[in-house]
PALOBA-824007 format. One line per 2 residues: number of its first residue (from 1); for each residue x, y, z of C-alpha. Coordinates in steps of 0.1 Angstrom, whole numbers. Example, Ala and Ser with C-alpha at 12.3 -4.5 7.8 and 13.67 -1.06 7.14 Angstrom:
2
1	123 -45 78  137 -11 71
REM end
This chain:
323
1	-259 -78 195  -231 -79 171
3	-207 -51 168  -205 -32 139
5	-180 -10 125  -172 13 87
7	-155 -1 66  -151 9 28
9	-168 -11 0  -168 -16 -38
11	-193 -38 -56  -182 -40 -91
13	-159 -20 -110  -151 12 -119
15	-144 46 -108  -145 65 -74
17	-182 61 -77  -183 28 -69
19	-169 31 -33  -190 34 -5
21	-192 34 34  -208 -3 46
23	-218 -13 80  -206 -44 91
25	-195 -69 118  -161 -65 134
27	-142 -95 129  -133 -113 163
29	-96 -126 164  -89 -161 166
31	-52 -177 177  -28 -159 162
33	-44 -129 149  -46 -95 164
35	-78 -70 159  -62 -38 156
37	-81 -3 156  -73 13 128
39	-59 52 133  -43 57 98
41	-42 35 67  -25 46 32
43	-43 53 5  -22 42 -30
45	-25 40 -68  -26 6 -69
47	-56 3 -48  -72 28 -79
49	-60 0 -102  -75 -30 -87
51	-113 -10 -81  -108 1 -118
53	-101 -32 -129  -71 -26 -147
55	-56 -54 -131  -82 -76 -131
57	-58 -105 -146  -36 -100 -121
59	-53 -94 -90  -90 -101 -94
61	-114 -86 -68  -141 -111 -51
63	-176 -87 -43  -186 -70 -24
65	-144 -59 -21  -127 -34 6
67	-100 -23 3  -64 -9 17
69	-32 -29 24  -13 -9 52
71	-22 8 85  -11 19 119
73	-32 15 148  -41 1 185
75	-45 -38 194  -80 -40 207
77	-76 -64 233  -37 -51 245
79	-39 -12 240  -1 -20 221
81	4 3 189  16 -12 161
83	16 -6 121  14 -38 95
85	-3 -49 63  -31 -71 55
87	-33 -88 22  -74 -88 22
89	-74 -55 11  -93 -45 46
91	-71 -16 61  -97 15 50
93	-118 4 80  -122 12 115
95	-107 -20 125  -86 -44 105
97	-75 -80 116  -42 -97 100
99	-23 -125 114  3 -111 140
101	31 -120 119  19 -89 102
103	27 -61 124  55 -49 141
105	53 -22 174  50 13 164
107	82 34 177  68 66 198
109	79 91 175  67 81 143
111	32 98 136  5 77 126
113	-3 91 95  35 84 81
115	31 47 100  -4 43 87
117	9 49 51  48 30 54
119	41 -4 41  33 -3 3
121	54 25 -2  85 14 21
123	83 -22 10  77 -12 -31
125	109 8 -30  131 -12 -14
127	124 -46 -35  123 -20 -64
129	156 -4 -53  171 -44 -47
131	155 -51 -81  181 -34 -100
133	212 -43 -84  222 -13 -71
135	262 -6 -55  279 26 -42
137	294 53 -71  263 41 -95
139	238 63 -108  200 51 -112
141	172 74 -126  138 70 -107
143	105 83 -123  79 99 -103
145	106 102 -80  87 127 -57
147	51 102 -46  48 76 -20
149	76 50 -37  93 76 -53
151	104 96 -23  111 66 -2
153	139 51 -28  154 79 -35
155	165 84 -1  170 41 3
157	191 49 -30  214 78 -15
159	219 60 18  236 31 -1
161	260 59 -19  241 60 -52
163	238 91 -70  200 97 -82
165	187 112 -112  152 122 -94
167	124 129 -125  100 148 -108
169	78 184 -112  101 212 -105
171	78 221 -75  96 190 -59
173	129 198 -69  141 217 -37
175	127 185 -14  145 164 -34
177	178 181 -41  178 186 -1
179	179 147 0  209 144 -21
181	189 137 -54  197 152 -87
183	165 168 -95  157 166 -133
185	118 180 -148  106 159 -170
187	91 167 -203  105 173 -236
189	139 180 -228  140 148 -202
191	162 123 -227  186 150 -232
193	191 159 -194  196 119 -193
195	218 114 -218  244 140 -202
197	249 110 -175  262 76 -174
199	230 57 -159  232 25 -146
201	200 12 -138  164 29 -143
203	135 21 -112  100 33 -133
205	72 41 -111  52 64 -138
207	41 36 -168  56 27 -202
209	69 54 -214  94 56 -188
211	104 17 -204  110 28 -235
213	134 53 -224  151 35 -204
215	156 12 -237  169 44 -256
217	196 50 -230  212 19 -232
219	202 2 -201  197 -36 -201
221	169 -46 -195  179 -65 -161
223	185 -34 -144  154 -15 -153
225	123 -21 -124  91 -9 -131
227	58 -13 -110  33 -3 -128
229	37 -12 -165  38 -55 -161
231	31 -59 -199  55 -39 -212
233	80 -51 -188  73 -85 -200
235	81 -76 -239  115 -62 -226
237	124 -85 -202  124 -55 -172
239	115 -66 -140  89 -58 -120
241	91 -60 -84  75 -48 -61
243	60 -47 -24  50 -83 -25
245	89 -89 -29  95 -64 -5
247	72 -75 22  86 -92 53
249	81 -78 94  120 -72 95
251	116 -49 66  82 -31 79
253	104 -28 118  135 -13 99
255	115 9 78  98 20 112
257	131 26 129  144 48 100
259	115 72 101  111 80 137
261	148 85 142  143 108 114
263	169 89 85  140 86 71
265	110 112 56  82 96 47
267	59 134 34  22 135 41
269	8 153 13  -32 151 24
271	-50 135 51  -89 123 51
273	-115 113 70  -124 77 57
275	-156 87 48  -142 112 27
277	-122 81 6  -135 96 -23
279	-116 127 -21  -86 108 -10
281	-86 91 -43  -92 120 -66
283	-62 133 -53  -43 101 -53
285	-55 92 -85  -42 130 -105
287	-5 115 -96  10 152 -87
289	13 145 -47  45 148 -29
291	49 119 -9  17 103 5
293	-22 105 9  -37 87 42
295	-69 83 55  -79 86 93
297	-104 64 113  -92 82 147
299	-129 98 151  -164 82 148
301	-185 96 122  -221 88 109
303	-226 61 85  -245 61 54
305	-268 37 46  -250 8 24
307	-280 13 1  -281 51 0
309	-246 48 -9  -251 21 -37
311	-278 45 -53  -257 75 -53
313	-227 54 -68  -244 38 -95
315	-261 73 -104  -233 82 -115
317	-229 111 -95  -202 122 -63
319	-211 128 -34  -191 133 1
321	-200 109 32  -206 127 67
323	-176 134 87
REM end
């Protein structure tokens, strides 16, 4: 009999609705792959994007989809913990398999939820941080500078002597001021707190608006990184890299090293239970978290029937799996 597992599913898309538990085969590794049990695996904006299919151009979804790039967890056949990425979008599962070029070992003392949710986050800010062409005594503005990305560059930034102008809700401001970040709120008076500095080089991880102010303040265009608004980037000539650019093991084992030995704080805002994905999302999705959102796989829970989950989701209606 063929072993099954959960593993989260989209079959068209569209909004939370849409995702469901599935039951379905665990893969079985072949040479060079590793099956890894999945313990912790980050839930991120983008992957809203991509179920929405707001970047259906740029990263089109096959059905049925899953879902979830990065994730901590236990090699099924060697017991070793590790943490990694897969780029099948297969990590909100109970087990995940990837190539083992893609994970590196997981030091003791970094938690699985922070190693479960490292890769997009750690990888998007530093290509977004290389992006501009950052040097000591420079000052770079970073937008949404207290989420996943945000938090991660802005200590990246500081550790390479830059000073940071950190545009985040002034419930973050102590976190970020106790990094070494100039905490600015954004909203009306945001250009004019700008303008009183001499900025260098603008990392946008909010959306276009955040563009065209960089624009106003003089910035070229070759030092402004965004990774959300690609269009707009394009008209301006900003660039837009991001954890594709990012993404190598040496980068993912550095990362690692940083955040157990504590150089490094990678905040949990929320945890789930991945049948509680939905909820994940809604939070993830509202863009007011400090740091991270991660769902768990560590405990087995029921699973809903593939159909009774299609029938609620196209209904139209929420609903929250058994945990």
């Amino acid at each position: 009999m063929t072993a099954t597992m959960r593993a989260v599913r989209f079959d068209r898309y569209g909004g939370r609705e849409v995702l469901y538990l599935a039951d379905v085969a665990v893969p079985c590794a072949g040479p060079g792959q590793v099956l890894v049990k999945v313990k912790a695996a980050g839930i991120n904006p983008g992957e809203a994007a991509i179920r929405s299919g707001a970047l259906a151009e740029r990263f089109p979804a096959t059905f049925p989809s899953g879902q979830g790039s990065d994730f901590a967890g236990v090699v099924a056949d060697t017991g070793a913990e590790v943490l990694g990425w897969t780029w099948d979008r297969a990590s909100h599962a109970e087990y995940v398999l990837v190539p083992e070029t893609q994970v590196v070992p997981k030091p003791a003392a970094l938690g699985w939820e922070a190693a479960g949710s490292l890769y997009v986050a750690g990888a998007t800010a530093l290509a977004a941080t290389k992006a501009v062409g950052v040097s000591g005594g420079e000052v770079v503005a970073v937008s949404a500078a207290a989420g996943g990305v945000g938090s991660i560059a802005v200590q990246l930034l500081r550790r390479s002597g830059v000073t940071v102008l950190a545009i985040a809700s002034k419930t973050n401001h102590a976190w970020l001021a106790g990094k070494g970040a100039i905490p600015i709120a954004y909203g009306s008076g945001l250009r004019r707190e700008l303008e009183a500095f001499r900025i260098d080089a603008f990392i946008d991880l909010r959306g276009p608006a955040y563009l065209d102010l960089a624009v106003q303040l003089g910035i070229p265009p070759s030092r402004i990184n965004t990774i959300i608004s690609f269009d707009e980037a394009a008209e301006i000539g900003a660039r837009t890299d991001g954890s594709v650019a990012g993404t190598s093991r040496e980068v993912l084992a550095h990362l690692a090293d940083l955040a157990a030995s504590g150089r490094l704080e990678l905040p949990i805002a929320a945890t789930f239970p991945l049948a509680d994905v939905r909820r994940a999302f809604e939070l993830v999705e509202a863009r007011h978290t400090h740091g991270k959102v991660s769902a768990s796989c560590a405990e087995a829970t029921s699973i809903p029937s593939t159909a009774g989950a299609r029938a609620a989701s196209t209904g139209g209606k929420e609903f929250a799996f058994t945990a």
